[in-house]
C-alpha positions in Angstrom: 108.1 19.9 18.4 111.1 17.8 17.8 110.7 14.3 17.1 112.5 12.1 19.4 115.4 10.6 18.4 115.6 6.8 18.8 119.1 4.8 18.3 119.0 1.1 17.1 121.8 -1.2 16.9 121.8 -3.7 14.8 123.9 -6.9 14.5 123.6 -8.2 10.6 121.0 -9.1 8.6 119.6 -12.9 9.2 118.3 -14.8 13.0 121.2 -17.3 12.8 124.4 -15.0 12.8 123.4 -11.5 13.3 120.1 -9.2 13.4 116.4 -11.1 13.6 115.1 -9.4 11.0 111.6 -9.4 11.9 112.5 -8.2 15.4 114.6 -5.0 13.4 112.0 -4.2 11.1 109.1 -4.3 14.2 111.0 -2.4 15.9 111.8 -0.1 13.5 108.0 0.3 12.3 107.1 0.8 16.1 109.2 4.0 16.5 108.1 5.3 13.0 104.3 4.7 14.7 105.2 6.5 17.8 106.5 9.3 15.4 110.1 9.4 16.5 112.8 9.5 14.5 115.1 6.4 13.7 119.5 6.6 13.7 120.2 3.3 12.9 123.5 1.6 14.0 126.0 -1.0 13.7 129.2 -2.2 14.1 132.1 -2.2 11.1 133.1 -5.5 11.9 133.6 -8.9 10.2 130.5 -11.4 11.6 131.6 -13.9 13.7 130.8 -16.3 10.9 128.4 -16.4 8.8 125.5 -19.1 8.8 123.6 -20.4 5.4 119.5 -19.7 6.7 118.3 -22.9 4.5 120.2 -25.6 5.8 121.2 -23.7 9.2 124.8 -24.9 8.6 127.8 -22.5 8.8 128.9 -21.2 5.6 132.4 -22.2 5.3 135.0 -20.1 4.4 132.9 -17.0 3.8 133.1 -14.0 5.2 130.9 -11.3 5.8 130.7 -7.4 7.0 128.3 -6.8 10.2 127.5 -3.2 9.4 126.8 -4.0 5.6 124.6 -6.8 6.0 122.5 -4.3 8.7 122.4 -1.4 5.8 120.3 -4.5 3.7 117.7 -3.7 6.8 118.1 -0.5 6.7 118.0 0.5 3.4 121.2 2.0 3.5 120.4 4.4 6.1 122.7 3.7 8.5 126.0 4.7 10.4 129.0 2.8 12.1 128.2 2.6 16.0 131.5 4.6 16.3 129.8 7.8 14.9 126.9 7.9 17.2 127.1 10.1 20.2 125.0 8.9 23.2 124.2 12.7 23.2 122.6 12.9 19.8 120.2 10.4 20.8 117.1 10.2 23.4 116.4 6.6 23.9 118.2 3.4 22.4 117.2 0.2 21.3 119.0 -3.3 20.8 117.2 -6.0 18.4 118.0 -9.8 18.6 118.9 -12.7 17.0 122.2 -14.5 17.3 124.0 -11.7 15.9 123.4 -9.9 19.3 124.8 -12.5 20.8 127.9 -13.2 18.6 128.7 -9.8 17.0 127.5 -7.5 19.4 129.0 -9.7 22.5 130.2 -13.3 22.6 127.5 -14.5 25.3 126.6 -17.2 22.6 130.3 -18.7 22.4 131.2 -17.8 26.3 128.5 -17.7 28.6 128.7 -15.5 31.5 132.3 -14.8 30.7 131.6 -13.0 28.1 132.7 -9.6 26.9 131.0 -7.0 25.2 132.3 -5.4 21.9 133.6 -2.1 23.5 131.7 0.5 21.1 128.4 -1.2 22.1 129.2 -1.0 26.0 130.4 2.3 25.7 127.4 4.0 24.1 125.2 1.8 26.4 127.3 3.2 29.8 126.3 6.8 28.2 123.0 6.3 27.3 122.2 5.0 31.0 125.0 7.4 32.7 122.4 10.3 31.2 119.2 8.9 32.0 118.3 8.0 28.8 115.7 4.7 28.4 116.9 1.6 26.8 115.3 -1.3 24.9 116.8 -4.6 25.0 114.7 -7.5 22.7 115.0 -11.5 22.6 118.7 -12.2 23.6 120.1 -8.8 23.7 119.1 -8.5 27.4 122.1 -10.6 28.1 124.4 -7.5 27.4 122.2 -5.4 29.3 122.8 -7.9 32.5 127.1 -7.6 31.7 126.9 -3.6 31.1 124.8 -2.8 33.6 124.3 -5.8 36.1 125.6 -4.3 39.2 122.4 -1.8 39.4 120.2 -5.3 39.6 118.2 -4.2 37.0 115.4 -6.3 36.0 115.5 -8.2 32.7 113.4 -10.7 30.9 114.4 -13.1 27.9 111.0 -15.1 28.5 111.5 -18.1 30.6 114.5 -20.4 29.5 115.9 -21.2 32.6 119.6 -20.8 31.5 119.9 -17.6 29.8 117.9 -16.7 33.1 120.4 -18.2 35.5 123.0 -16.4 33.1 121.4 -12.7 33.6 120.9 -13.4 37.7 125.0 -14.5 37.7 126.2 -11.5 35.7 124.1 -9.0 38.5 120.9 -8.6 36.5 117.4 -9.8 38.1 115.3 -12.3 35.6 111.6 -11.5 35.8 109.6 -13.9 33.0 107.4 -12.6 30.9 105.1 -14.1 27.8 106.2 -13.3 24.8 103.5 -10.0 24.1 104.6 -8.4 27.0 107.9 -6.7 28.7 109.5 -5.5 31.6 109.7 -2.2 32.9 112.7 -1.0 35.6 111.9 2.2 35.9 114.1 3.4 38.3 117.0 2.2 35.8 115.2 3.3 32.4 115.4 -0.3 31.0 113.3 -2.1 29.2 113.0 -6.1 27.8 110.8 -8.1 25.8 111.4 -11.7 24.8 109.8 -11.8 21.1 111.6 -14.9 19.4 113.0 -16.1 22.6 109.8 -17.6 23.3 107.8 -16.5 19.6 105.2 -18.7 18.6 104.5 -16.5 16.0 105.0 -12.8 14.5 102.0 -11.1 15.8 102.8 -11.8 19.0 106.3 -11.0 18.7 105.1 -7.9 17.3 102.6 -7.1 20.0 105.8 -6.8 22.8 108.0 -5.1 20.7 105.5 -2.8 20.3 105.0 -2.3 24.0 108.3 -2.3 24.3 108.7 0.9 22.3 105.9 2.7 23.2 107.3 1.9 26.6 110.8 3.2 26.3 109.6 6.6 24.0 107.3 7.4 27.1 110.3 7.3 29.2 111.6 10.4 27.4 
């Protein structure tokens, strides 16, 4: 039997200006446990700036590459978003971290009036338009809510009360949720999980990811 194959999109390499690395690397140890295969993704852009992790001040002047930093999570084995066929792939699956929310979208800089980069919405609209289950983790559920808000899907980033308010504006339906858990529309194929929207800590940011995935795979 063929193993399933599982797109994720990543947004950099670092919580502060693009992927949460231990939100990529749990999810992409959960699909190698569920024994699907993993076509990892990003965007070739320039980040939206870049953010020094010690001192959580922006890095002035310096410039970095979205879809190179995400290769240093990937181990190199990965492909620009642009190459990816919604068609290639059975399910999909979107990491946090701020780079979700500056590279992937600009939610973090605009709110509700934000806009999402267009090769992100585009193999999102696909995935969904063919039935095919998504993942959304931490923040990414925001984009979820502008691609795909008029279905009222439900969505969970834990329980901050404006990122909630956000999703319920742009047409998606908040549900909370504690950080080990997630939320399952299954009429729509979409899945959330807050991990290190709410954390504490890795094990239990681990424990809804994994859910999350296990989740999404079975939707197959």
């Amino acid at each position: 039997m063929e193993k399933p194959k599982i797109g994720i999109i990543l947004s950099g390499c670092g919580y502060l200006d693009g992927s949460e690395i231990h939100e990529a690397v749990l999810t992409m140890l959960a699909v190698d446990k569920a024994g699907a295969e993993m076509i990892i993704m990003a965007p070739d852009i320039p980040q939206k700036h870049v953010v020094n992790h010690l001192t959580g001040n922006e890095s002035a002047g310096e410039s970095r590459n979205v879809l190179l930093e995400s290769a240093r999570i990937a181990r190199g084995a990965i492909k620009p978003i642009k190459d990816v066929s919604a068609g290639t792939l059975d399910a999909l699956l979107l990491p946090g971290g701020y780079g979700a929310a500056k590279n992937l979208c600009d939610f973090a800089f605009k709110g509700t009036g934000m806009s999402v980069l267009p090769e992100v919405e585009k193999i999102i609209r696909e995935m969904h338009s063919q039935g095919k289950p998504i993942g959304f983790i931490c923040i990414a559920p925001v984009i979820a809510a502008k691609t795909l808000g008029d279905g009222k899907i439900k969505l969970t980033i834990g329980d901050d009360p404006e990122t909630a308010k956000a999703i319920n504006e742009m047409g998606g339906v908040h549900v909370n949720c504690l950080t080990d858990g997630c939320v399952i529309d299954r009429e729509h194929k979409v899945v959330s999980t807050p991990a290190y929207m709410l954390g504490p800590n890795i094990a239990k940011v681990s424990a809804g990811i994994e859910k999350l995935v296990k989740t999404v795979i079975g939707m197959i």
